[in-house]
C-alpha positions as CSV (number, residue, x, y, z in Angstrom):
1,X,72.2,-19.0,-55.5
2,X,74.1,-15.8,-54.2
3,X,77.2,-16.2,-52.5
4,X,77.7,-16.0,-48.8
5,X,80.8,-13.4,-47.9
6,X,82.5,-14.3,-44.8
7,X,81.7,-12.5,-42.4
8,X,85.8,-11.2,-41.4
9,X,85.5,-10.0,-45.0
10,X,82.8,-7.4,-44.6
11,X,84.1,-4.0,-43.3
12,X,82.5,-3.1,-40.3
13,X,80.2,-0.3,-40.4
14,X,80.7,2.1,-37.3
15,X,76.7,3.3,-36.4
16,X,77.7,5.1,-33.8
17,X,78.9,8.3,-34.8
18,X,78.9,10.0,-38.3
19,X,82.6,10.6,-39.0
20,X,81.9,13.1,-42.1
21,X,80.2,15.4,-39.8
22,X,82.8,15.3,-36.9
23,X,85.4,16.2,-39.3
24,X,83.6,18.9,-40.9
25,X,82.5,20.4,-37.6
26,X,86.0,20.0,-36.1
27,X,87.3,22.2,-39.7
28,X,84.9,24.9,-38.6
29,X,86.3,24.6,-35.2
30,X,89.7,25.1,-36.0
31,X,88.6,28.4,-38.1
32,X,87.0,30.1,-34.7
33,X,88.3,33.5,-33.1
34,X,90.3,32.3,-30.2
35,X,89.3,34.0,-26.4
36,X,92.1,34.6,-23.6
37,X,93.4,31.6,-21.9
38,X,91.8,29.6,-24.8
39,X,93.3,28.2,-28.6
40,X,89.4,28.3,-29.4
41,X,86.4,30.3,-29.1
42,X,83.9,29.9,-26.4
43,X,80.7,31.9,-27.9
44,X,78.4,28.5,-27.6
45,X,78.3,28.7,-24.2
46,X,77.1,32.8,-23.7
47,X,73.8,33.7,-23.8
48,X,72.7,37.1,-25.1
49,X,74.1,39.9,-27.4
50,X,76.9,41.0,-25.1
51,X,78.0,37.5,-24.7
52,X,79.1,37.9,-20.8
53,X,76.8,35.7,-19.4
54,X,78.3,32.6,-19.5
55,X,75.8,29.4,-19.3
56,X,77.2,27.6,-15.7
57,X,75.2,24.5,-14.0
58,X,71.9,24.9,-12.5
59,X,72.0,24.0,-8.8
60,X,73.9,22.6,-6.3
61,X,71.3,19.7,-5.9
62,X,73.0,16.0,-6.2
63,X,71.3,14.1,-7.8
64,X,70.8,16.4,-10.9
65,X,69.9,15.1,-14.2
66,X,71.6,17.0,-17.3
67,X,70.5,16.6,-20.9
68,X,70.5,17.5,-24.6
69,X,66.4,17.9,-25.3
70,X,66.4,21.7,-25.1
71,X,66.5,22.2,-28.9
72,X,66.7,26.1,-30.6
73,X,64.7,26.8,-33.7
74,X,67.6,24.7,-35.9
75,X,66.4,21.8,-34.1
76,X,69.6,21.7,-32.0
77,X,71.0,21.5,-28.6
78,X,71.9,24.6,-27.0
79,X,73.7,25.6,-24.4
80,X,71.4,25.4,-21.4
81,X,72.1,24.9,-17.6
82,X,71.7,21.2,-17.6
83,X,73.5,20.4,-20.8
84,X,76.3,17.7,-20.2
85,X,78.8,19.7,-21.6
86,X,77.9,22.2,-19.6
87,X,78.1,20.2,-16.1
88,X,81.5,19.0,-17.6
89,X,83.1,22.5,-17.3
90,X,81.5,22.6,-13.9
91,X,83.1,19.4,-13.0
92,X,86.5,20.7,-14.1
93,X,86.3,24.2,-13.1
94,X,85.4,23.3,-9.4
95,X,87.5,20.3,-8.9
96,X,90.3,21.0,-6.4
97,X,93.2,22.4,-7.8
98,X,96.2,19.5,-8.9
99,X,94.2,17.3,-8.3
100,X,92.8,13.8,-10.5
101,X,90.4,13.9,-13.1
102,X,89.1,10.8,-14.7
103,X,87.5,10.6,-17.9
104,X,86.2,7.9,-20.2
105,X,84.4,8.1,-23.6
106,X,84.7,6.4,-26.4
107,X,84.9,8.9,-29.0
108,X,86.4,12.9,-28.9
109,X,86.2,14.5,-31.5
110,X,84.9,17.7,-29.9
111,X,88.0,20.3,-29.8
112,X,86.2,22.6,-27.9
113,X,86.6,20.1,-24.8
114,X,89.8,19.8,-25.9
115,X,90.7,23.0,-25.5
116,X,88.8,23.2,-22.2
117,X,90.7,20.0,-20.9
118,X,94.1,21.8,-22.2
119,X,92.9,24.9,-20.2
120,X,92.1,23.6,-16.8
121,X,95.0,21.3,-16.9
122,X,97.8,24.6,-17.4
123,X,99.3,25.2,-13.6
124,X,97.3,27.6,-11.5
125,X,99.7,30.8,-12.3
126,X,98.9,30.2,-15.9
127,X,95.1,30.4,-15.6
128,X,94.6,27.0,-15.3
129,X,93.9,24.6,-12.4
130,X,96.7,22.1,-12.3
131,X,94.3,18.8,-13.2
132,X,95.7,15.7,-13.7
133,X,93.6,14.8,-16.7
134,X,93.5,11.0,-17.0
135,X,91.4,10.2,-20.5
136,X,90.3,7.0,-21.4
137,X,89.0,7.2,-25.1
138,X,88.3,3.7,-27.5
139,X,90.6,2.4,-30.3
140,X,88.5,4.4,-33.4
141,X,91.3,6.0,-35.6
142,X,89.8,9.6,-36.0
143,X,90.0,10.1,-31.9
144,X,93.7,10.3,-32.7
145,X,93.2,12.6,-36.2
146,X,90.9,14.8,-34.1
147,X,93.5,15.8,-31.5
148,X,96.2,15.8,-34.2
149,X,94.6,18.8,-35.8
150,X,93.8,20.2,-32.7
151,X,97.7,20.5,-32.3
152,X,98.2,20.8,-36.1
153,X,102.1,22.6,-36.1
154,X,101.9,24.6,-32.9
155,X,104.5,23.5,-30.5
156,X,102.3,25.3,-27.8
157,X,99.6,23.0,-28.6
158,X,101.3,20.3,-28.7
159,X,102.7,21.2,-25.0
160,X,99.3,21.7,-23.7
161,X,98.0,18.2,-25.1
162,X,100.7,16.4,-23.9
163,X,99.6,17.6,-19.8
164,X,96.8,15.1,-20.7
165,X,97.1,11.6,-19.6
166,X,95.7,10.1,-22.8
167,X,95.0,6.2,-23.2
168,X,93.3,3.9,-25.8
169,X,91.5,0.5,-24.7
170,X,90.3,-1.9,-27.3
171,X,89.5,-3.5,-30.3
172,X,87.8,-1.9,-33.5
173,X,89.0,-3.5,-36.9
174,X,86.9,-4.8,-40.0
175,X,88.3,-8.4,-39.1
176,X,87.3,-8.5,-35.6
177,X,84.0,-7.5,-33.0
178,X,84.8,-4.7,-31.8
179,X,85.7,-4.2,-27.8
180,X,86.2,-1.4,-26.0
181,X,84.9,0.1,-22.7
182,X,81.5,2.2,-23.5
183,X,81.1,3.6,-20.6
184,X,80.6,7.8,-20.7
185,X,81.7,9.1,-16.8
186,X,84.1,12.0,-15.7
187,X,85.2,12.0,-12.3
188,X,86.7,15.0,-10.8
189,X,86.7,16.1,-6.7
190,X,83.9,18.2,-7.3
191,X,81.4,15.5,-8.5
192,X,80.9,12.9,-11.0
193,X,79.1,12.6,-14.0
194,X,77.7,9.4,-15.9
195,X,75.3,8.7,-18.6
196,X,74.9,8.7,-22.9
197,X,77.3,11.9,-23.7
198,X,80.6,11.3,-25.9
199,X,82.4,14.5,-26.1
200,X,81.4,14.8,-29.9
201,X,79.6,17.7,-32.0
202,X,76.6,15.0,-32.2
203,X,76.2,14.7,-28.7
204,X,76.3,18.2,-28.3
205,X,74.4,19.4,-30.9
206,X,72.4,17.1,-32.5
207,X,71.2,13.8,-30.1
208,X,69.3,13.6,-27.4
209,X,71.3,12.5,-24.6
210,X,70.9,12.0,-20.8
211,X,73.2,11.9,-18.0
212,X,73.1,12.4,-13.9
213,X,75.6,14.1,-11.7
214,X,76.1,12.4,-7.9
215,X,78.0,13.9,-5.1
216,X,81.8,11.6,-4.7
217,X,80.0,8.4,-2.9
218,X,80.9,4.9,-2.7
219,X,79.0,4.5,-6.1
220,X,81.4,7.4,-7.8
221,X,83.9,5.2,-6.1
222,X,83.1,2.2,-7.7
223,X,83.4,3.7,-11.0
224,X,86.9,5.3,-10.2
225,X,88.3,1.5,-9.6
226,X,86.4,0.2,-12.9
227,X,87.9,3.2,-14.5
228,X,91.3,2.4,-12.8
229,X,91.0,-1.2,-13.6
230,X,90.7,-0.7,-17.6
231,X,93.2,1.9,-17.4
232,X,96.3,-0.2,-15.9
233,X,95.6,-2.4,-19.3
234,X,95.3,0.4,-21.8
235,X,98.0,1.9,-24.3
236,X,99.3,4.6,-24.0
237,X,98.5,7.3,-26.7
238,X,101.3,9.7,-27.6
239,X,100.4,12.4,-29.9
240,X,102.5,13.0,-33.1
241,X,105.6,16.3,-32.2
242,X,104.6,19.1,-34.2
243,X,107.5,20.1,-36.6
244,X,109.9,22.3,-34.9
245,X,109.3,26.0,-35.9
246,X,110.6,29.3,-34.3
247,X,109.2,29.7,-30.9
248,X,108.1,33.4,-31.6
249,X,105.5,32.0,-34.2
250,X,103.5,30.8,-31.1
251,X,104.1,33.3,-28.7
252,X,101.3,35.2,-29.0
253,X,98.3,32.1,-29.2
254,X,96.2,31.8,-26.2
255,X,97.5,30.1,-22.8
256,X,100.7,31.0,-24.1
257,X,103.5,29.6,-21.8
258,X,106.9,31.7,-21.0
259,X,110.1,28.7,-22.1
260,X,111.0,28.9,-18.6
261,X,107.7,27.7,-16.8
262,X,107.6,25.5,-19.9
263,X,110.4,23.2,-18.8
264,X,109.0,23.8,-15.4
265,X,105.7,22.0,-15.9
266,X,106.3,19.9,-18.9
């Protein structure tokens, strides 16, 4: 008769997301051409040779349904006017400037929303728009190696990451069921948006996802107190100080910050 192994004894298996390919696309990532204002490049979201047309949202209609099924002739998602990622930006870049942002996923390991968070969160005079970037993300282990070699040894990095409010809620261990909140919305001033898409390369490139994007109503509302809810009972997530180098190796990456309007926003 085969034995029975407890069931705390088998490691759990996470189905959800294929780490290998996260931390292979994140590698590529990290090997981009930077663009101005950015630590990565932006070319996914420009369409044609010239790459100046950048891909922006569709319409001002609310409700307006985003998704991943567009798929190029390599079978994945592009960058289209109804992509979530795409409505993301549009969420960030039109939300009022200093003002709230919240976000909840359970998994990022896509740096180029990294960046973008970084970007739109650097004061006004810098480029940015001032957000106060609250992100909820679930207990997994590789969220936190994902934005750790996003910073990698650049204290200019690090300084941008650490203008995100970042948070951790749950449980996810081979010895217990995992719990954690699931649910995928962003909330800024200018709209919120709820549905299937973690801020992952899968998400955007390779599964078909769905999402909607309402006007701020009492049911955006609701979803800000949930959020707020979870939140006050999180842990904080404090990413790892890079080594301390000479400033002048870092003075010439993108979003670049002048010491004194360092100290002055920090």
């Amino acid at each position: 008769m085969e034995e029975r192994i407890p069931e705390e004894a088998v490691p759990e298996q996470d189905y959800m997301i294929d780490v290998s390919y996260e931390m292979e696309q994140v590698e590529l990532a990290m090997q981009s051409a930077t663009e101005e204002g950015h630590f990565l490049g932006r070319q996914w979201l420009f369409q044609g040779r010239d790459l100046r047309s950048e891909v922006r949202l569709s319409s001002p209609e609310r409700p307006l349904d985003v998704h991943t099924y567009l798929r190029g002739n390599n079978r994945q998602s592009f960058a289209h006017n109804r992509h979530p990622f795409v409505a993301a930006l549009h969420l960030l870049r039109e939300a009022d400037g200093g003002s709230a942002v919240y976000i909840s996923a359970p998994f990022l390991t896509d740096t180029y929303f990294v960046d973008e968070l970084c970007h739109y969160a650097k004061p006004i005079e810098d480029g940015g728009r001032s957000l106060q970037v609250h992100l909820l993300l679930g207990p997994a282990t590789y969220n936190e190696t994902v934005i750790s070699r996003f910073i990698g040894t650049s204290q200019v990095r690090f300084e941008s990451v650490s203008r995100l409010r970042l948070r951790r809620y749950g449980i996810d261990t081979a010895v217990q069921n995992s719990a954690y909140m699931h649910t995928k919305v962003l909330i800024s001033t200018a709209g919120t948006m709820i549905g299937s898409y973690n801020y992952t390369f899968a998400s955007r490139f390779r599964h078909r996802e769905d999402g909607i994007v309402i006007e701020n109503e009492p049911m955006a509302d609701r979803y800000r107190e949930r959020f707020r809810d979870v939140w006050n009972v999180s842990t904080v997530y404090t990413p790892l100080r890079p080594p301390d180098e000479p400033e002048d190796e870092y003075s010439k990456e993108p979003g670049f910050v002048p010491e004194a309007k360092r100290a002055k926003y920090s």
